[in-house]
DRENMARGU-142540 format. One record per atom (N, C-alpha, C): x, y, z; residue in one letter. Coordinates in pm, whole numbers, plus 50000, padded with zeros to 5 digits. Layout:
! residues N
XYZA...
This chain:
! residues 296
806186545281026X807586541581044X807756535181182X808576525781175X808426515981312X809746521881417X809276522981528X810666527481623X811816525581567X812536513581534X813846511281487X813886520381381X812966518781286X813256526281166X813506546381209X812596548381296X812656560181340X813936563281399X814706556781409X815956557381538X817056556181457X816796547981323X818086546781243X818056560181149X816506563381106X816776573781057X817026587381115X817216592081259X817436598981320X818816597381338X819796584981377X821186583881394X821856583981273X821256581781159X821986583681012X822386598781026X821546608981052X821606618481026X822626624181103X822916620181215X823796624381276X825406615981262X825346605181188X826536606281156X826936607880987X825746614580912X826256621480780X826646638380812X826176640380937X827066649680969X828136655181048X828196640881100X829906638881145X830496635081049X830546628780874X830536627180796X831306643780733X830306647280673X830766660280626X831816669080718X831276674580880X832436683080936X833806672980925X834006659380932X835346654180957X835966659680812X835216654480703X835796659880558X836366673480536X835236682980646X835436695780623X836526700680692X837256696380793X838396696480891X839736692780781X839296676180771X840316663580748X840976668380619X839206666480560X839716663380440X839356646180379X839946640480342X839616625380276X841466621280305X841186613180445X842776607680439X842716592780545X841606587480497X841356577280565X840536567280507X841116559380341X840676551180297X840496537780321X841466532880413X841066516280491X840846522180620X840386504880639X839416509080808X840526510180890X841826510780855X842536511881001X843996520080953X844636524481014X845316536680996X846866531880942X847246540080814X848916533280763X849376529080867X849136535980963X850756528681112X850606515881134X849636511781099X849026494781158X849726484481010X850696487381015X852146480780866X851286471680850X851066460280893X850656447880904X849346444480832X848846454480881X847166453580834X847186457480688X847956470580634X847986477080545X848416463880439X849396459480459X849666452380364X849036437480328X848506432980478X847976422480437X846526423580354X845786437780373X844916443680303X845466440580158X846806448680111X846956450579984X846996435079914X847076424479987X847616412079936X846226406779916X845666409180005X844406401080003X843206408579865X843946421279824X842896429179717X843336421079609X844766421479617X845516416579440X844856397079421X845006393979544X844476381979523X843036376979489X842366386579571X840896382279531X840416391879399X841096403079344X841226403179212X841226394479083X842646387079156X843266374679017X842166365179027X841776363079142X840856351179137X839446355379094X839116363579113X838006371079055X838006373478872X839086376978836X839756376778702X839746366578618X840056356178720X840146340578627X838846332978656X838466339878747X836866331278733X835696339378641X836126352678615X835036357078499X835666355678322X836966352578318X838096347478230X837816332578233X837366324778303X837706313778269X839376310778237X839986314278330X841186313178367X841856319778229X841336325478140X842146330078011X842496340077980X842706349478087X843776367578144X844236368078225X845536368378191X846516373478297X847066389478307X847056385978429X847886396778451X849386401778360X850096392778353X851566389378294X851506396678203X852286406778175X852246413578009X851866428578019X850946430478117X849146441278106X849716450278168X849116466378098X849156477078137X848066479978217X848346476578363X846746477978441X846786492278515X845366498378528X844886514478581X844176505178709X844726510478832X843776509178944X843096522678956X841686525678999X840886535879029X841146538879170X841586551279259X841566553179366X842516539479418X843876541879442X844676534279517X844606532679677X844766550379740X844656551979849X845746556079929X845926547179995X847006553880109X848226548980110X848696539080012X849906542979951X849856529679839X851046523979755X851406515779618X851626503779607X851596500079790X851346482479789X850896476179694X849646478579674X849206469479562X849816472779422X850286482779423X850886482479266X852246473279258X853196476279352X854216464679345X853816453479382X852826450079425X852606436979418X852006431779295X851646439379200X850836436979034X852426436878980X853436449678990X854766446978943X855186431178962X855226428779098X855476417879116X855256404579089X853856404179066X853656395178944X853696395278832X854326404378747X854226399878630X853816413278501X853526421578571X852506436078511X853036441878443X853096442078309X854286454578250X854256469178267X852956472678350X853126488578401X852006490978460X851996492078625X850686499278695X850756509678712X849836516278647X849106529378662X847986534378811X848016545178843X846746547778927X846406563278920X845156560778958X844486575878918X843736578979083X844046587679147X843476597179243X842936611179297X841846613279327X841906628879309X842506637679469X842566623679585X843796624279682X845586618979682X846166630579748X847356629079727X847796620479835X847326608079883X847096601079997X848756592979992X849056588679908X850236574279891X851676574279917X851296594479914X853146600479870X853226597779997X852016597480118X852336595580250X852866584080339X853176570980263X853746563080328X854856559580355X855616558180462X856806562980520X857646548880420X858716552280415X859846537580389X859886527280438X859156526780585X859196514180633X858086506480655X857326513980587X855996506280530X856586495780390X857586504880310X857716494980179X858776485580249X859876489180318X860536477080366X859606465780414X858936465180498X857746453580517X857406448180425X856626457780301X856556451180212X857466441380117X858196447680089X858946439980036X859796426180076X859916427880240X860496413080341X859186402780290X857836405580298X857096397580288X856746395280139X856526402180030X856876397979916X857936385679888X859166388279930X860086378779936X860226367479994X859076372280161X859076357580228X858266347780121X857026355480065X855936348279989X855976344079856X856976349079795X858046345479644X858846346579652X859716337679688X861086340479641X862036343579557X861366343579486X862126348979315X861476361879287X860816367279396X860626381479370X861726391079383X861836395879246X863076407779236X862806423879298X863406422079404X862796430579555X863756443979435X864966443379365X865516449979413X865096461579275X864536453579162X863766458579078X862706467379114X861806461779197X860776471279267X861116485579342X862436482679395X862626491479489X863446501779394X863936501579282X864076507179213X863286516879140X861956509779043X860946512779043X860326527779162X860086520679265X859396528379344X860726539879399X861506538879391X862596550579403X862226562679260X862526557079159X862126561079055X860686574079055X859906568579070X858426570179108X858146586379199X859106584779305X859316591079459X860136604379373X860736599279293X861606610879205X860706615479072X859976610279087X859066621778994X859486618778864X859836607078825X860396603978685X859386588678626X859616589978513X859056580678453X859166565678505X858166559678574X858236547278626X857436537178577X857376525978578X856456512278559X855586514878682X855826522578818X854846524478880X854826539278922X853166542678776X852626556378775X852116559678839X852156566078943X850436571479017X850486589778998X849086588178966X848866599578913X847716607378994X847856618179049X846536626679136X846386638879015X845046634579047X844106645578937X842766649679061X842446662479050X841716666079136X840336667479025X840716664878893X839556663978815X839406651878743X840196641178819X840196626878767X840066623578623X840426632878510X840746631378378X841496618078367X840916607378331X841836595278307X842346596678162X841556600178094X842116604277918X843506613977917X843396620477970X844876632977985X845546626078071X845326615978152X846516611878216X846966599978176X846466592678146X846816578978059X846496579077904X845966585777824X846156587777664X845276575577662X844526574677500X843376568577467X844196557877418X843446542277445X843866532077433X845126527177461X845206528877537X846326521777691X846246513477781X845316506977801X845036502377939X844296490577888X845196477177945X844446464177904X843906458978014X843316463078166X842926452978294X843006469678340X841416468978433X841446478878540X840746470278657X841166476478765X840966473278885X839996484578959X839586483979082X839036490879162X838676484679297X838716486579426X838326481079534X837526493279616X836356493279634X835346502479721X836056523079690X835996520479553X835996530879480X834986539179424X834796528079311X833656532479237X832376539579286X831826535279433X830776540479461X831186557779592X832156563179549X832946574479563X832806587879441X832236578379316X832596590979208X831116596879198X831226607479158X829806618579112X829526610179060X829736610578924X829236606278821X829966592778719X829346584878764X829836567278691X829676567778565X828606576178502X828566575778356X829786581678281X830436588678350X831116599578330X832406593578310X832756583178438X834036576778479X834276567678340X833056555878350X832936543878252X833106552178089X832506565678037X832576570777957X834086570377946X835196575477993X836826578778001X837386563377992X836966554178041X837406541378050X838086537577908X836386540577856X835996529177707X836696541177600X837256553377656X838246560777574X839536552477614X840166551277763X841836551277817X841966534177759X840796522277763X840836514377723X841236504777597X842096496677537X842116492777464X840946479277444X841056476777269X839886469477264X840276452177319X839646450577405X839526433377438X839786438977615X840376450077689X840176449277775X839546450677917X839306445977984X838756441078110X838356451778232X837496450978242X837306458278438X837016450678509X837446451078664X836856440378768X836946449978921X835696457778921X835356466078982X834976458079155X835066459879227X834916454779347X833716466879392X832716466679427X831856481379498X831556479679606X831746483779682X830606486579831X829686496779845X828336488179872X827276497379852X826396504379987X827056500480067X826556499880198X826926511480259X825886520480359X826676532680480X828246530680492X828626538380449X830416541080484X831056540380661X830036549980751X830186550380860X830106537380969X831426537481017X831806526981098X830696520081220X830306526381256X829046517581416X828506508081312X827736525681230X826356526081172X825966512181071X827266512281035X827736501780868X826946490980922X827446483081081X827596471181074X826106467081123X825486478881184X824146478581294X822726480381150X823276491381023X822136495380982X822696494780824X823246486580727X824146489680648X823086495880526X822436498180503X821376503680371X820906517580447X821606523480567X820816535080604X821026546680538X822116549180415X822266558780353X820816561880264X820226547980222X819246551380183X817406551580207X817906558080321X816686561480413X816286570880409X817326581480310X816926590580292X816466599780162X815586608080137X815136617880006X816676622079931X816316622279847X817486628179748X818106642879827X817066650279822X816986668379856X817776663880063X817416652680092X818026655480243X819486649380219X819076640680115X820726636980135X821906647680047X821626653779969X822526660779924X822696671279983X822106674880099X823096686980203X823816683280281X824186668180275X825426662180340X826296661680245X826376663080097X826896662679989X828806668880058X829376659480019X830986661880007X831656653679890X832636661179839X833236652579734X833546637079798X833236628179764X833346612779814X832416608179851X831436612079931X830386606179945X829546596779838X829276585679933X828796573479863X827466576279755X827716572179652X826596576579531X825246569079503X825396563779600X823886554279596X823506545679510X824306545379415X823596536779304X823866522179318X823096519279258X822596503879271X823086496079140X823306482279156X824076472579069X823536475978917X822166475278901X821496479778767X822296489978675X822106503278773X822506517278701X824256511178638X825006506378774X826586502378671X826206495278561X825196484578553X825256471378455X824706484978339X823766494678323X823126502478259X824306509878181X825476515378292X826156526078246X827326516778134X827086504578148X828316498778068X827936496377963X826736491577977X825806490277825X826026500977746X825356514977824X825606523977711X826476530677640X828016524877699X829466526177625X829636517477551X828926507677592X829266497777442X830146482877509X830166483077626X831116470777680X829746460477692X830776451777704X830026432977667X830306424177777X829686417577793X829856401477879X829456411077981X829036416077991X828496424278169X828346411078276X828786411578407X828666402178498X828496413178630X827496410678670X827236419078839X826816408678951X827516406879001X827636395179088X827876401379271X826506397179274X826366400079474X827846391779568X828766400879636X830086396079713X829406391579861X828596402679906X828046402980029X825916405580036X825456398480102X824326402680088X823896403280268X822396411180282X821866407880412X821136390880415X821076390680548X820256381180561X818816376080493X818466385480517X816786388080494X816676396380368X815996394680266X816086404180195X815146414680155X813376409780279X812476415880332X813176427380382X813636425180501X814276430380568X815256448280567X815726442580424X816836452780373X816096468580275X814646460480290X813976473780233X813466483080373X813446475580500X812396481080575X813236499080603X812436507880600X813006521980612X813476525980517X813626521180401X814466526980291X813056539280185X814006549380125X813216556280056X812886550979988X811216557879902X810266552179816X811356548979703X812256554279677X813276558479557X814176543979535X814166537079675X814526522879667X814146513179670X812746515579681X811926503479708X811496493779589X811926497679490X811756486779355X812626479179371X812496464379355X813036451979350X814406454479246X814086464979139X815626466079046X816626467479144X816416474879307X817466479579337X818536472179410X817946458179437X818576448879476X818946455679609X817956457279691X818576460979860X819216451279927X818996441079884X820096428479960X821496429679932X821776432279790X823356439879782X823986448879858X825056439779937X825886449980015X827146454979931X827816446679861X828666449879763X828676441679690X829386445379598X829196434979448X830486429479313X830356422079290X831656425779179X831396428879050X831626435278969X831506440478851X832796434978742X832286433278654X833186422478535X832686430278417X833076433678282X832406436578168X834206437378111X833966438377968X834786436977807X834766442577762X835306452577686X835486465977558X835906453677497X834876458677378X834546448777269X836146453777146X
């Protein structure tokens, strides 16, 4: 093992266990890189997800799904419903979301006032007052066009009923759950037939220095060392294959796994990694990826 490699795998370790004690304190209340108070960021985040969604949507559509009409499930929203009124806002006949944090109820009112000034600056024929209705609605615990739903056992079938859901979303979710077979299994139940996923993943160290200096160092390590850092959320390691694998074996079609971000080098992206990654299936150059597939 070459110095660097010795040094990353020595500093991994120490921040999968600043990793775990923060969880073990915190808790999980810090899904974007920068904190609700930063209004600005938060939302221009949420704008920039819904957009590179649609465009992501119509380029594996061939421009032929819309949003307009669709009962869409986002996976893990986060830290609060921006992006769902902004799916209201275009056009959505009902966003749903599923969380096993109660993260969203936390955003103050004048986070949605922002939102909504800039919705309006950016459409003008956006019906602010519909939304704000909506999301009043919502806040009251009553039946809304915008659902969000916390499940600490992420049952998407008991919370959205089988064949409901025509467009799901996800942004640096997916690689959060135990078990993907498990998730995609509930899908291709909550799913109706003809519709869509467009999974966004990040596959890379979660931890902030570490991400940008060593981004594949999560898997530097043995199975048996990494699961005594084990916390609910922690990143699941899996690689573009195992999703393209897990969709197959539900039965979804047109599979598309498409590299968003890669390293430079793609020598490179194996050096230090466990024996467990070192097969070319695992695509170590994938830093994140987009995921596309069809319920037939």
């Amino acid at each position: 093992m070459s110095l660097r490699d010795s040094f990353f795998f020595a500093a991994g370790i120490g921040f999968l266990t600043l990793a775990k004690a923060k969880n073990f304190l915190r808790g999980y209340s810090t899904p974007k890189p920068f904190d609700l108070s930063d209004t600005e960021k938060c939302i221009n985040y949420d704008f920039r997800a819904v957009n590179d969604w649609l465009r992501n949507l119509d380029g594996y559509s061939n421009g032929s799904y819309s949003v307009a009409g669709k009962n869409i499930l986002e996976l893990g929203p986060g830290s609060d419903l921006g992006i769902g009124l902004t799916l209201l806002a275009k056009g959505c006949a009902q966003y749903n979301a599923c969380d096993v944090n109660n993260l969203a109820t936390s955003a103050p009112d004048s986070f949605y006032e922002a939102l909504f000034h800039k919705l309006k600056a950016t459409e003008p024929d956006t019906d602010v007052e519909f939304l704000k209705r909506e999301l009043a609605t919502q806040k009251a615990g009553k039946p809304s066009k915008l659902n969000y739903v916390v499940r600490p056992d992420f049952d998407l079938i008991a919370a959205f009923g089988k064949a409901s859901i025509d467009l799901v979303f996800s942004l640096a979710a997916f690689e959060h759950f135990d078990d993907i077979d498990t998730t995609i299994a509930q899908l291709s139940e909550v799913c109706k037939p003809g519709a869509v996923v467009v999974l966004d993943i990040d596959l890379q160290t979660h931890s902030r220095w570490i991400r940008e200096k060593d981004p594949n160092n999560i898997y530097r390590y043995p199975k048996f060392l990494y699961d005594l850092f084990w916390f609910r959320g922690i990143p699941n390691r899996k690689r573009p294959y195992q999703y393209r694998e897990a969709l197959e074996r539900h039965g979804w079609t047109d599979i598309s796994v498409k590299p968003l971000k890669t390293t430079k080098a793609t020598q490179s992206s194996y050096s230090g990694v466990h024996s467990e990654f070192r097969d070319p299936c695992n695509q170590m150059d994938c830093l994140t990826v987009l995921v596309c597939a069809r319920k037939p």
